[in-house]
N, C-alpha and C positions, 0 to 999 in steps of 0.2 A: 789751380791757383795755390799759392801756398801760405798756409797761414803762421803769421809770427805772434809768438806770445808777448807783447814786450811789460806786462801786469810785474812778470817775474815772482810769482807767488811757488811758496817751496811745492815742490815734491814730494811727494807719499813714499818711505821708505818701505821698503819689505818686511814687513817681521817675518819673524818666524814660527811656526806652529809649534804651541806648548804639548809635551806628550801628554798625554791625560794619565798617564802614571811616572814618578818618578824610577831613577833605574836603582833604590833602595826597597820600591812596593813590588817593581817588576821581577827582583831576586826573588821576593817573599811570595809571591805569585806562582811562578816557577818552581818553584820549592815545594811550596802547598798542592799543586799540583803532581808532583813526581808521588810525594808521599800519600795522597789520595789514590793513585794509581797503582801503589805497591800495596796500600793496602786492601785495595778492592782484588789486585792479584790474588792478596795471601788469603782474601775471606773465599776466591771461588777456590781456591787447592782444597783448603779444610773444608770447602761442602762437596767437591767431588772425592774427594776421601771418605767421608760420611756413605756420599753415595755407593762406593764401591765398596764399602766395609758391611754394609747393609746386602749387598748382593752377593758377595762370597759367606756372609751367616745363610740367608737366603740355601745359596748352591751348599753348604755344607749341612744345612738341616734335612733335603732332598734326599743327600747322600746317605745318610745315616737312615734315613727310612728305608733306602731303597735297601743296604747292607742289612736293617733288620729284617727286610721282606726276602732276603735270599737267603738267610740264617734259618729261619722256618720252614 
């Protein structure tokens, strides 16, 4: 059977879904993020630097004892 509307009451238009951020917050987002991530780079360089500058005092303190123990 086929049923006719004849009421004629409007239609429900589509909207459209709001982004939950505008593309002025989503630069700033992006951005904040790049720069978060450069500086989490720059802070592991400078502790594996630390690290390794600690291990070659380390290996060069070694050195110098074992050089005074063959001077003897």
């Amino acid at each position: 059977m086929i049923r006719i509307n004849l009421l004629g009451s409007e239609k429900k238009k589509a909207t459209r879904a709001v982004a939950a951020f505008g593309a002025g917050q989503r630069l700033t987002v992006m951005c904040s993020l790049i720069v978060g991530a450069a500086v989490a780079g720059i802070g592991w360089w400078y502790w594996s630097l630390g690290q390794e500058a600690a291990q070659v005092d380390t290996e060069i303190v070694a050195a110098q004892q074992e050089a005074a123990r063959l001077r003897s």
